[in-house]
Each structure stands twice: as structure tokens, then as C-alpha cells.
PDB file with one MODEL, atoms N, CA, C and O in Angstrom:
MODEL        1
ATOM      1  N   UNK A   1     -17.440  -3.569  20.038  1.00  0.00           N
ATOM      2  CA  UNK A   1     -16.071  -4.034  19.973  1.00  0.00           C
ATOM      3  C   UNK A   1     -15.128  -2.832  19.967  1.00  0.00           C
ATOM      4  O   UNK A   1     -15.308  -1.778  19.357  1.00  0.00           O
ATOM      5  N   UNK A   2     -13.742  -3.273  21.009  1.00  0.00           N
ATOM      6  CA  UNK A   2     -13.174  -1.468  20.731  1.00  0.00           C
ATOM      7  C   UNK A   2     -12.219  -1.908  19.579  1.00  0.00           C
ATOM      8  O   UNK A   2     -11.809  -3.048  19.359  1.00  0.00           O
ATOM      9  N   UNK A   3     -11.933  -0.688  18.846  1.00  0.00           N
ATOM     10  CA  UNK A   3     -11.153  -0.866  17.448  1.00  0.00           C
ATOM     11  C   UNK A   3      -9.746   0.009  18.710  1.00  0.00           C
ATOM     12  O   UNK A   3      -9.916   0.577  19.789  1.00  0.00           O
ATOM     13  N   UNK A   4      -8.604  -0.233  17.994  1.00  0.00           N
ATOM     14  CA  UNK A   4      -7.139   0.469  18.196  1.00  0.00           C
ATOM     15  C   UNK A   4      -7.001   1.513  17.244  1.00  0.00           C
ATOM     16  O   UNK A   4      -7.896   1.651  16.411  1.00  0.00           O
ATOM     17  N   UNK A   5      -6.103   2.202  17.239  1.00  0.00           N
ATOM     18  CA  UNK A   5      -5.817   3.573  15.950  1.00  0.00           C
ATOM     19  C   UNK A   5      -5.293   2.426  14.573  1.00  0.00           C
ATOM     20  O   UNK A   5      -5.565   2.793  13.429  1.00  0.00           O
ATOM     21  N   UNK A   6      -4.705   1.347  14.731  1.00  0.00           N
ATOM     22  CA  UNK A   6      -4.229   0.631  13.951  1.00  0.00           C
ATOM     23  C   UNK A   6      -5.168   0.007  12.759  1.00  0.00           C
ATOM     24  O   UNK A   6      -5.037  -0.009  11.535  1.00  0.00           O
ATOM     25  N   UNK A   7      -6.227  -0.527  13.698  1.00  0.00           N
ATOM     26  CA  UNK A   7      -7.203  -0.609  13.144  1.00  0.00           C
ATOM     27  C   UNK A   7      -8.179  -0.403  12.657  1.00  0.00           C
ATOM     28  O   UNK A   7      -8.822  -1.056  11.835  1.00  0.00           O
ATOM     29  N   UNK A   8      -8.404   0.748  13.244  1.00  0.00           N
ATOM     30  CA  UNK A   8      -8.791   2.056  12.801  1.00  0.00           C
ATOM     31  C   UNK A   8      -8.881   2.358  11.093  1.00  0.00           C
ATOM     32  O   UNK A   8      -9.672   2.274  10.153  1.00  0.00           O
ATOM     33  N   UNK A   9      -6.925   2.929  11.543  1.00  0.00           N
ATOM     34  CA  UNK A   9      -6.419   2.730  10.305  1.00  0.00           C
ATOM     35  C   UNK A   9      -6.526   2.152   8.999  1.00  0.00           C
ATOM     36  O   UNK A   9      -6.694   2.647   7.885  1.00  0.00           O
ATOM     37  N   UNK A  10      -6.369   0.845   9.464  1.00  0.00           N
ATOM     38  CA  UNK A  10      -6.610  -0.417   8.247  1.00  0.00           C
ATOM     39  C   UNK A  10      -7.776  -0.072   7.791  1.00  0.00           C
ATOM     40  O   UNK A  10      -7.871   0.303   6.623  1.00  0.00           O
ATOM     41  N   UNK A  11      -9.013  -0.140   8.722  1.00  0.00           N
ATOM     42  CA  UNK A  11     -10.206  -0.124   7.688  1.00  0.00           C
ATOM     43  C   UNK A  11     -10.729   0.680   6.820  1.00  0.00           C
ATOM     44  O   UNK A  11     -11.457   0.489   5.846  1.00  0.00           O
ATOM     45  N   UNK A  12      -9.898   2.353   7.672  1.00  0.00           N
ATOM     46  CA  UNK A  12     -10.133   3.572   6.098  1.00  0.00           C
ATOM     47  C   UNK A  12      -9.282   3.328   5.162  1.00  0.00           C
ATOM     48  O   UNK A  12      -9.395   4.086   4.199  1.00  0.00           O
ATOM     49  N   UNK A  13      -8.234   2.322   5.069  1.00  0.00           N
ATOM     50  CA  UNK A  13      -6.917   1.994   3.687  1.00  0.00           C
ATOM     51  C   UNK A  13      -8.234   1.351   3.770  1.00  0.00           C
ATOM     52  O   UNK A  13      -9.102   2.191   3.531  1.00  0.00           O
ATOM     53  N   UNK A  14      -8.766   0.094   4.036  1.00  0.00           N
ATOM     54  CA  UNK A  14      -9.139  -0.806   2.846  1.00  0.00           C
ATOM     55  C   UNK A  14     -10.238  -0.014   2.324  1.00  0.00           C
ATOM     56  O   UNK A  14     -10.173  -0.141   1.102  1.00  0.00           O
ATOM     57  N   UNK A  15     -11.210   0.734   2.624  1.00  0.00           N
ATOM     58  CA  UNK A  15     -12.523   1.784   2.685  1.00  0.00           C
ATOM     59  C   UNK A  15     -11.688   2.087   0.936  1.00  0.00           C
ATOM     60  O   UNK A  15     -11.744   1.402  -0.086  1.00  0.00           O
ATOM     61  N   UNK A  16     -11.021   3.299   1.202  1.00  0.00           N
ATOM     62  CA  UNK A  16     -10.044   3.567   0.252  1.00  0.00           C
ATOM     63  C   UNK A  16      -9.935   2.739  -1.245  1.00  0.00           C
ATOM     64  O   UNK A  16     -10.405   2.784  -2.382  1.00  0.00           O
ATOM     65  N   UNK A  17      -9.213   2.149  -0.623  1.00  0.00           N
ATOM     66  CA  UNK A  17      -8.689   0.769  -1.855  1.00  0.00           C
ATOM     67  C   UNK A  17     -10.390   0.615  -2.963  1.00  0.00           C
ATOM     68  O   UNK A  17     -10.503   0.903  -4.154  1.00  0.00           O
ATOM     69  N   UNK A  18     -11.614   0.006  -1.896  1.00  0.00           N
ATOM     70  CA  UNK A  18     -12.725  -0.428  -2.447  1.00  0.00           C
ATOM     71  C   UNK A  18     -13.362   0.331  -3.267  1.00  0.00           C
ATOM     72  O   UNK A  18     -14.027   0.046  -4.264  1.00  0.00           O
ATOM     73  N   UNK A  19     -12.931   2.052  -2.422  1.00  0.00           N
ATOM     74  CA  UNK A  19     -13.441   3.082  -3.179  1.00  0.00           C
ATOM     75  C   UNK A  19     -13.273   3.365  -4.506  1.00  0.00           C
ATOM     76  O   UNK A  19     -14.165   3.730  -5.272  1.00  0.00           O
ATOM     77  N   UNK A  20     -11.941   3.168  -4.811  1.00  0.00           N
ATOM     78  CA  UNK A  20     -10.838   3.044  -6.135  1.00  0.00           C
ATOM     79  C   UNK A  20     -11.018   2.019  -7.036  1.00  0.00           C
ATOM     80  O   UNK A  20     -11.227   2.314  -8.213  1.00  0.00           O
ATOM     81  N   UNK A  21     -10.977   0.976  -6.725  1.00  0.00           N
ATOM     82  CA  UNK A  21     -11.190   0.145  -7.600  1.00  0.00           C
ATOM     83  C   UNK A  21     -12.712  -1.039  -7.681  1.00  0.00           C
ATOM     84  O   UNK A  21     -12.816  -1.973  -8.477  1.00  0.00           O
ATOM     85  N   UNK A  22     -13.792  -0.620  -6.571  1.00  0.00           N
ATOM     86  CA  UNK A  22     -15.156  -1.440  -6.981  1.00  0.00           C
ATOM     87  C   UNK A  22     -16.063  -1.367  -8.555  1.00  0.00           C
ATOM     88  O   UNK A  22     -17.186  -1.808  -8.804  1.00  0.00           O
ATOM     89  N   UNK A  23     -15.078  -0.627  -9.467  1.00  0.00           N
ATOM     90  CA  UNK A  23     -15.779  -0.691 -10.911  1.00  0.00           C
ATOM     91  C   UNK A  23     -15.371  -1.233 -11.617  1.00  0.00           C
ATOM     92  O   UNK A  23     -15.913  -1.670 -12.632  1.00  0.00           O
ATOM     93  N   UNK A  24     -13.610  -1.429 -11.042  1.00  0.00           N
ATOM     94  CA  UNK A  24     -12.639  -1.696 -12.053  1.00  0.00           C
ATOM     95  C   UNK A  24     -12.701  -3.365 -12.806  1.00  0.00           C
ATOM     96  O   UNK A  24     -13.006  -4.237 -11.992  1.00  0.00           O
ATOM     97  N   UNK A  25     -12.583  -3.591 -13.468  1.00  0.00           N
ATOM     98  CA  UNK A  25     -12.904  -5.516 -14.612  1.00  0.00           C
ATOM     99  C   UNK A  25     -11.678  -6.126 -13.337  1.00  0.00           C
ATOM    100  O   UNK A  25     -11.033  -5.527 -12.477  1.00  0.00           O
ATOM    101  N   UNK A  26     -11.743  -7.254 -13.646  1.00  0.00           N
ATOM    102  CA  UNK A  26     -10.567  -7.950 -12.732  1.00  0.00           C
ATOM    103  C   UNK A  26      -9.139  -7.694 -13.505  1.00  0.00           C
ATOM    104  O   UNK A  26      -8.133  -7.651 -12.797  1.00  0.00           O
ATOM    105  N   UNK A  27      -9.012  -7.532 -14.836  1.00  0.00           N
ATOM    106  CA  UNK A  27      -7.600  -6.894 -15.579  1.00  0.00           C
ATOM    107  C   UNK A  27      -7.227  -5.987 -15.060  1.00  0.00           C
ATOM    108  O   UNK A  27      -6.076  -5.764 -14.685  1.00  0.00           O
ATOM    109  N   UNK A  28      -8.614  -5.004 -14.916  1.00  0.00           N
ATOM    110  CA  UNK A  28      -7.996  -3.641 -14.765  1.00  0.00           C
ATOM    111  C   UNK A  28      -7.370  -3.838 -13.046  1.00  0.00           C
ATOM    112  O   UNK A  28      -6.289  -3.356 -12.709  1.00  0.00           O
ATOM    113  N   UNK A  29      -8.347  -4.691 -12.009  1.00  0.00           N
ATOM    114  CA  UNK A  29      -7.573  -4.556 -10.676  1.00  0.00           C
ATOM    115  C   UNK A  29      -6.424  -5.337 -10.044  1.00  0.00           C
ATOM    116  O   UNK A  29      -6.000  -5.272  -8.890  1.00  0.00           O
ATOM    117  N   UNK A  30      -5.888  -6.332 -11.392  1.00  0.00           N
ATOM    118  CA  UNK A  30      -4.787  -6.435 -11.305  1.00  0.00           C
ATOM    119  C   UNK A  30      -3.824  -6.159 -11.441  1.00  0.00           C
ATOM    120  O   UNK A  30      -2.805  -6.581 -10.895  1.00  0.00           O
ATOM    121  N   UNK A  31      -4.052  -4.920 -12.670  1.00  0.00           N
ATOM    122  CA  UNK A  31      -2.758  -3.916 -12.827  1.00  0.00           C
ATOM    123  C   UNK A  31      -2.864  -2.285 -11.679  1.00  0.00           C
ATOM    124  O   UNK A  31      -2.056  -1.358 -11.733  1.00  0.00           O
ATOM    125  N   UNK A  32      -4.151  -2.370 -10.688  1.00  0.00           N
ATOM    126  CA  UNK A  32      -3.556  -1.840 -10.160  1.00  0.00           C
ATOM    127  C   UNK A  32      -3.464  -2.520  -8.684  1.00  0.00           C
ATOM    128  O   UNK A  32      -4.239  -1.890  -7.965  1.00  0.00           O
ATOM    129  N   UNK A  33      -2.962  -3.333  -8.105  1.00  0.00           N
ATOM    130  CA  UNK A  33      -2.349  -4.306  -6.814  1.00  0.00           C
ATOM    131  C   UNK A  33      -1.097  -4.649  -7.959  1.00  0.00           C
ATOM    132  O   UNK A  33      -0.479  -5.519  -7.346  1.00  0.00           O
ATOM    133  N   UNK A  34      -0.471  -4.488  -9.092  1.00  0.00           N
ATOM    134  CA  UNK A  34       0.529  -4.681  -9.662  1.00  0.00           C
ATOM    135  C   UNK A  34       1.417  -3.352  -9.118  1.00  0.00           C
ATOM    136  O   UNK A  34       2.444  -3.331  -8.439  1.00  0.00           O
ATOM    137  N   UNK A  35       0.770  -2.468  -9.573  1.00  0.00           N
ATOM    138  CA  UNK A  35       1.204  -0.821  -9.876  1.00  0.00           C
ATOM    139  C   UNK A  35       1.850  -0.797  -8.087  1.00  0.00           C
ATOM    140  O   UNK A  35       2.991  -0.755  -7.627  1.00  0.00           O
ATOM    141  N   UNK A  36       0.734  -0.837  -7.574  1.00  0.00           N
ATOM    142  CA  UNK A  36       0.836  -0.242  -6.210  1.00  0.00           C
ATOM    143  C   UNK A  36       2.132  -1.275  -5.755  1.00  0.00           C
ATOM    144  O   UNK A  36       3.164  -0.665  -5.475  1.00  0.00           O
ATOM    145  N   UNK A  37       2.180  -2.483  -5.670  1.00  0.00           N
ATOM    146  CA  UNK A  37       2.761  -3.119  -5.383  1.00  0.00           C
ATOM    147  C   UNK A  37       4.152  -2.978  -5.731  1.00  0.00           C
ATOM    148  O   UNK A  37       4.942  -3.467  -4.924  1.00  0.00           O
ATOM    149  N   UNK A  38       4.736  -2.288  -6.993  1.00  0.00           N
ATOM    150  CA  UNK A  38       6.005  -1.591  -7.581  1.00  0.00           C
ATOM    151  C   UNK A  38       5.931  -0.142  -6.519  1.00  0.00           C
ATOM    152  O   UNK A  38       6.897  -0.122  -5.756  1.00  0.00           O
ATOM    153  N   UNK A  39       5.259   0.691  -6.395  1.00  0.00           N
ATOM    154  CA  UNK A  39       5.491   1.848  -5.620  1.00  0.00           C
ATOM    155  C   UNK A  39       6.164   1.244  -4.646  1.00  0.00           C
ATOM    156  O   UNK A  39       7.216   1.854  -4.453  1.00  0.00           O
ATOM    157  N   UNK A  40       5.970  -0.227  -3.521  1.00  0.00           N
ATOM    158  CA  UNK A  40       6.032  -0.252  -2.701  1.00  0.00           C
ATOM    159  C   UNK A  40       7.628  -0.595  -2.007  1.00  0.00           C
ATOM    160  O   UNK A  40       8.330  -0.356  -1.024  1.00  0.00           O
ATOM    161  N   UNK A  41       7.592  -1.607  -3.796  1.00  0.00           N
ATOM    162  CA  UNK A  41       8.956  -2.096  -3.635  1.00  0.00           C
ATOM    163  C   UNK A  41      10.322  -1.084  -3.966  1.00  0.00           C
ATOM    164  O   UNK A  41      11.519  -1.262  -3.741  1.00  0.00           O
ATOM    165  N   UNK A  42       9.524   0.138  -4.649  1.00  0.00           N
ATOM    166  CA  UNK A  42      10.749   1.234  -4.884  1.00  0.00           C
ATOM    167  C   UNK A  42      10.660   1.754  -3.770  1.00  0.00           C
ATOM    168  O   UNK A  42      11.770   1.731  -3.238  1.00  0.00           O
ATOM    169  N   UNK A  43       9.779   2.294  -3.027  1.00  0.00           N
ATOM    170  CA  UNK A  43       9.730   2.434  -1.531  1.00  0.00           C
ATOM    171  C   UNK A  43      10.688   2.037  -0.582  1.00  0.00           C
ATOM    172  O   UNK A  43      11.526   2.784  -0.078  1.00  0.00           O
ATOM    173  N   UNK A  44      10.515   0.635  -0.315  1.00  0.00           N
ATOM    174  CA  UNK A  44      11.539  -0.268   0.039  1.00  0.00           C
ATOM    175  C   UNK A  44      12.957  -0.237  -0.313  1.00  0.00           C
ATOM    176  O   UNK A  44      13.952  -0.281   0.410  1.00  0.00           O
ATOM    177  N   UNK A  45      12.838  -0.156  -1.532  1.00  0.00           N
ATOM    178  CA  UNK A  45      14.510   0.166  -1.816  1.00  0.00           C
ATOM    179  C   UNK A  45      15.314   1.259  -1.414  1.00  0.00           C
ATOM    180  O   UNK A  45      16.428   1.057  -0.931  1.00  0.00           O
ATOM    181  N   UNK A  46      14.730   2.708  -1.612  1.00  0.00           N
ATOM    182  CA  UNK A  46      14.884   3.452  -1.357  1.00  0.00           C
ATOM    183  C   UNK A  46      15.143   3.467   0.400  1.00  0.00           C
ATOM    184  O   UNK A  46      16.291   3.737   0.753  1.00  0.00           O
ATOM    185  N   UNK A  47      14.443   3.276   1.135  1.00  0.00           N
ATOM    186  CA  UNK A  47      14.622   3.114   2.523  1.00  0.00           C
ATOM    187  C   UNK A  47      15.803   2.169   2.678  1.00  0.00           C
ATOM    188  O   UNK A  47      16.228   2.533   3.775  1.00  0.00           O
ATOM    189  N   UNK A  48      16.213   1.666   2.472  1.00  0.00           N
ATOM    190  CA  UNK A  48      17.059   0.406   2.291  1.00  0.00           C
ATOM    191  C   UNK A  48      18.634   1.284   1.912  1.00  0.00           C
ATOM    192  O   UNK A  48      19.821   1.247   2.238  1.00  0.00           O
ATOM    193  N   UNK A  49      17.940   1.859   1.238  1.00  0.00           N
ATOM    194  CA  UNK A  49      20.126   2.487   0.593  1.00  0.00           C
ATOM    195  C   UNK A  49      19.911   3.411   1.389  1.00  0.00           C
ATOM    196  O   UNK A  49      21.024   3.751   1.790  1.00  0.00           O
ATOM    197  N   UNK A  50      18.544   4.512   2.237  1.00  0.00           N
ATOM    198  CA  UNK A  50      19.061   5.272   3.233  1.00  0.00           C
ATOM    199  C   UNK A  50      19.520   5.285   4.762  1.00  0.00           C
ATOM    200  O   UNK A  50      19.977   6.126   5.536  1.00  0.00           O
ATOM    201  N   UNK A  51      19.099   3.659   4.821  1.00  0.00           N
ATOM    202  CA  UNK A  51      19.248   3.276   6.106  1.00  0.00           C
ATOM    203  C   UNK A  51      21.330   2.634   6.246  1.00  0.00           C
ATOM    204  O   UNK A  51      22.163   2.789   7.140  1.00  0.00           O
ATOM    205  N   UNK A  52      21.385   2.037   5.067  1.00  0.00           N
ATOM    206  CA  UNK A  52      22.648   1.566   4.414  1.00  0.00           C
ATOM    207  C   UNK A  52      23.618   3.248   4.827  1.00  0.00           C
ATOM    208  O   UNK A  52      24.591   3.324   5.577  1.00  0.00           O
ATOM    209  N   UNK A  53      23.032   4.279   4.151  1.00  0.00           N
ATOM    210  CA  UNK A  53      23.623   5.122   3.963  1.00  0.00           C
ATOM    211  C   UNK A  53      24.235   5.814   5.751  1.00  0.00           C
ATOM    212  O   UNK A  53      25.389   6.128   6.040  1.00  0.00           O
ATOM    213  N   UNK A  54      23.018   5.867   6.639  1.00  0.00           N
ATOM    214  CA  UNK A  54      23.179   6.316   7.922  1.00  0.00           C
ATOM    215  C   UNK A  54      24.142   5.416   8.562  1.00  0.00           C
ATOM    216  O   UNK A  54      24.975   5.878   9.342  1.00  0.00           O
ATOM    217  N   UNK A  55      24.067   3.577   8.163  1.00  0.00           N
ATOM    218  CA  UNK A  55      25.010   2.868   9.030  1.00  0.00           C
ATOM    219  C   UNK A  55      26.584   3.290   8.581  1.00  0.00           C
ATOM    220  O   UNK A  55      27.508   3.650   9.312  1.00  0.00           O
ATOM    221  N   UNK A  56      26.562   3.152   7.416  1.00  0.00           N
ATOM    222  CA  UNK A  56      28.318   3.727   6.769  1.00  0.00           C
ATOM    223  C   UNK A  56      28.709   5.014   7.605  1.00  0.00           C
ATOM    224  O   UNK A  56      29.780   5.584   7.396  1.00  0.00           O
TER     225      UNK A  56
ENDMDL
END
């Protein structure tokens, strides 16, 4: 099957992810898909007031 760079991609993030958390209790891997999930949204924000900032 041919993979794309995209997909590629995806499967060393999820590789990643499994690597990180396959020990973790289900508490513990919900606080971190919590955690990460706040990085993402300050992320977001941040892009958001600089994109705001370039249209002004």
C-alpha cells in the first residue's frame, strides 16, 4: 500500500503518543489527552490574536 508524507506522518505521532503513554492507568491517560489538549487550545489562541493582529 503506498503511504503519503501525511501519513507517514500520522503514524510516527501516533507511534509517539503509544510510546508515552502504553504504561500509563487510564487516570493517568486522561490527564494527559487533557494536558495536551490545553497546549493545543493555547496554541490556537495564540495563532488567532496573531492572525487578528496581521489583518488590523
Amino acid at each position: 500500500m503506498f503511504e503519503t508524507s501525511a501519513m507517514a506522518e500520522l503514524h510516527k505521532i501516533r507511534e509517539q503518543i503509544y510510546e508515552e503513554t502504553k504504561n500509563m492507568s487510564d487516570e493517568e491517560f486522561i490527564e494527559f489527552i487533557r494536558k495536551e489538549a490545553e497546549k493545543v487550545k493555547e496554541e490556537m489562541r495564540l495563532l488567532k490574536e496573531e492572525t487578528r493582529k496581521q489583518v488590523n
